[in-house]
N, C-alpha and C positions, 0 to 999 in steps of 0.2 A: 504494500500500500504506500502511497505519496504522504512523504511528512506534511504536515500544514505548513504553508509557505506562509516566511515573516514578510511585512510588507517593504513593498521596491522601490528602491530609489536606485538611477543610474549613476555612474561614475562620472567626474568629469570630462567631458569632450573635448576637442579640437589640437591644435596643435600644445606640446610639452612645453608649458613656460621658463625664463631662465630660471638658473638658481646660483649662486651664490659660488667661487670656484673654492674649490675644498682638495684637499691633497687625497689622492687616489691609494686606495691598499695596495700593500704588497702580497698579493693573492699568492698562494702555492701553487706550483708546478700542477701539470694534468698528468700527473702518475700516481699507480699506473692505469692505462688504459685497454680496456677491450679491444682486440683488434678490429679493423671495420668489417671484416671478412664474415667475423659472427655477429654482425648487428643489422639491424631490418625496420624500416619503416611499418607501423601495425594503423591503417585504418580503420580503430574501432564504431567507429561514425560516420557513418558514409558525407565525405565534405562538411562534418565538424569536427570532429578529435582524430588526431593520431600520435598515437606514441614510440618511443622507444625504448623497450624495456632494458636494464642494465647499460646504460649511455655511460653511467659513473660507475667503475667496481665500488666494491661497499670499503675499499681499504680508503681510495680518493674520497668519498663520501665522508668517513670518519676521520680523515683529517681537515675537511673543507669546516665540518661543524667544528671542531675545535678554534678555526682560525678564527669564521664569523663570528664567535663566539667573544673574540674580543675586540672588534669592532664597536663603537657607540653608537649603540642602536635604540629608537628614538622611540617612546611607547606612543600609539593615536590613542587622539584624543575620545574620551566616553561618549561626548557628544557632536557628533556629523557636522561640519558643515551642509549649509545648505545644497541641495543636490548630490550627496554626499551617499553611499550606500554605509550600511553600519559596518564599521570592524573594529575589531579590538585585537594587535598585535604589536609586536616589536618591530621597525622596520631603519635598515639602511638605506638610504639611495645615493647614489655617485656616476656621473658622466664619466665614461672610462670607455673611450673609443678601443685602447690597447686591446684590454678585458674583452669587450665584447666580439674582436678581430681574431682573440686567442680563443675562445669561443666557438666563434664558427670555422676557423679556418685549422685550429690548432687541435678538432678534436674529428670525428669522423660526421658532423652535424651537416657541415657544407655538402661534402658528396654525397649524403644520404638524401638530405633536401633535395640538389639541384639533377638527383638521378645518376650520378658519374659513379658511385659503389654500384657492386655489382648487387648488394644484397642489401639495395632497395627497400624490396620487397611490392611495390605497389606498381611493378611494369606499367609504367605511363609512358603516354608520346611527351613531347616537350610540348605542344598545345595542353595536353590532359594536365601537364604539372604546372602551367602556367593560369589555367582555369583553377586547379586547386588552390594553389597558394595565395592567387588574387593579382599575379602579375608576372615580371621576369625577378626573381629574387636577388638581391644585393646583398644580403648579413644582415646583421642585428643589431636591434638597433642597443645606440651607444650607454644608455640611461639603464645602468643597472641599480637591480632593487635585491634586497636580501629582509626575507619575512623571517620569523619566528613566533610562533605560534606557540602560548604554553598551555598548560592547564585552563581552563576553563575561557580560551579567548576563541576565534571564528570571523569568516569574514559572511556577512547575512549576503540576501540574495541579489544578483548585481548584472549588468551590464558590461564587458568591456569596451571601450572605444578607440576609436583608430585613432592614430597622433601623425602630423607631420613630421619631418627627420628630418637629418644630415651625416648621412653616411660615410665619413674619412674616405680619402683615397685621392686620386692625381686624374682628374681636379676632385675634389668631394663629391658625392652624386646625392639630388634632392630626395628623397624615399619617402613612405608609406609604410605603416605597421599594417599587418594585415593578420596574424597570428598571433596569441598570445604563448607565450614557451614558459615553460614550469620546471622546472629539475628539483625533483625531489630527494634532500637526504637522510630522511629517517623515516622510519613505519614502524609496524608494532614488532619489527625484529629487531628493533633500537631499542623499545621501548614506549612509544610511542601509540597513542593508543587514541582513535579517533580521527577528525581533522581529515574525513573524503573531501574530495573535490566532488560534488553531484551535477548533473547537469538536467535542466527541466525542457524537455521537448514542449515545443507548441501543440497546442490542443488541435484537433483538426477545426479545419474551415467550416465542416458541416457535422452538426452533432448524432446526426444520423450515421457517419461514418466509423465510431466510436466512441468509447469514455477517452477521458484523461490519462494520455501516455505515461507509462512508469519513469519515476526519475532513473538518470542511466547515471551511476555511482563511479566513478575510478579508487579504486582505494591505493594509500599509500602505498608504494614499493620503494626500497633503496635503490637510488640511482635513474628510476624510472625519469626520462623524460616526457612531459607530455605536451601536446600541440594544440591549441584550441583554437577556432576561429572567431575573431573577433569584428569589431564595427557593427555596419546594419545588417547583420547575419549571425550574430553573435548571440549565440542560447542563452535563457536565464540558467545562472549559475551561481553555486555559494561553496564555503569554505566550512565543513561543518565544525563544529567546538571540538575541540581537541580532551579528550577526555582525562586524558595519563599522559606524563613525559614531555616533549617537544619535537616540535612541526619545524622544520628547518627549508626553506624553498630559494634556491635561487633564482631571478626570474627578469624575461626580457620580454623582446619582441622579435619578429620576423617581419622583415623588412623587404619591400617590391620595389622597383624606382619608378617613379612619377614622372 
């Protein structure tokens, strides 16, 4: 059965305002790493979700949470800004062109996305992967965020939305978020206990054609990456309360050029 859904408000729109320049982490290395050999694009949602299971071994994992771990990470506030959906977390965020470049290009994310691994998985034409992702893709975008999620905190039910960019490179290229990307590093083999991403399908157009579609659940996995689409196509979704331990998410965007 569908939990009762708390009420919606959407997330801020439009393009990523500035913010204030702030000195960038000195992030750990990506070791070690799953070969790209055994990794595969999984579309669990036909053109909304796909993942990658194990993108992070669980060793990369446990040292990533150690490091975010002492970053100053900012708690939101109890009460929303206006238009605001509700969350209650721990959050970093940092412009970090490098980061987001080691990222995509430094892990097996880029060939998996752009089709060039051979283990895909989602045998597309280069038309089929450019209809999926929303465009020709460029990397990720630059604005990294790092959540934390503890005991009894959640992000309620939400909207994401597209943001304008600027994609680094010779010259910069203008971009488009078109994807939201999630990397998860703890579940309840951490510890961690709680804290799905659920996603709520639209009702059908005519009530004759059915009830109210089931929510469709991702539950945490170590390392899992997941892919979601966002803007005006982008499912209602939330962050459920994290019951036991801590919710650790690294997280960007997937980026098209405009």
């Amino acid at each position: 059965m569908a939990q009762k859904k708390r009420k919606v408000e959407p997330v801020p729109k439009g393009s990523v305002p500035p913010r204030p320049a702030q000195q960038t982490p000195n992030w750990p290395a990506f070791t070690p790493l799953i070969p790209e050999s055994d990794l595969s694009l999984h579309e669990v949602l036909p053109g909304q979700i796909v993942t990658i299971p194990g993108f992070f071994t669980a060793a990369l994992c446990k040292s990533y949470v150690s490091f975010l771990s002492s970053l100053p990470l900012t708690t939101t506030p109890g009460k929303p800004k206006k238009g605001d959906a509700v969350r209650v977390n721990d959050r970093f965020q940092v412009d970090d062109p490098a980061f987001a470049e080691r990222l995509w290009s430094g892990t097996s994310l880029k060939n998996l996305v752009t089709g060039v691994a051979t283990g895909e998985g989602l045998n597309l034409t280069e038309n089929q992967r450019k209809e999926l992702w929303g465009g020709e893709v460029i990397g990720l975008n630059p604005n990294i965020r790092i959540y934390r999620y503890s005991k009894g905190q959640f992000f309620d039910q939400h909207y994401d939305d597209f943001n304008n960019v600027t994609v680094p490179g010779s010259p910069p290229i203008p971009g488009r978020t078109t994807w939201t990307l999630l990397l998860y590093l703890t579940s309840p083999a951490t510890g961690c206990i709680g804290g799905e991403t659920v996603f709520y399908p639209d009702p059908p157009k005519k009530k004759s054609r059915g009830s109210q579609p089931e929510p469709f659940v991702v539950a945490l996995d170590v390392g899992l990456a997941l892919l979601h689409k966002h803007g005006a196509d982008c499912m209602l979704h939330e962050g459920r309360e994290v019951l036991q331990g801590e919710k650790w998410v690294i997280r960007s965007d997937l980026c098209v050029k405009r």
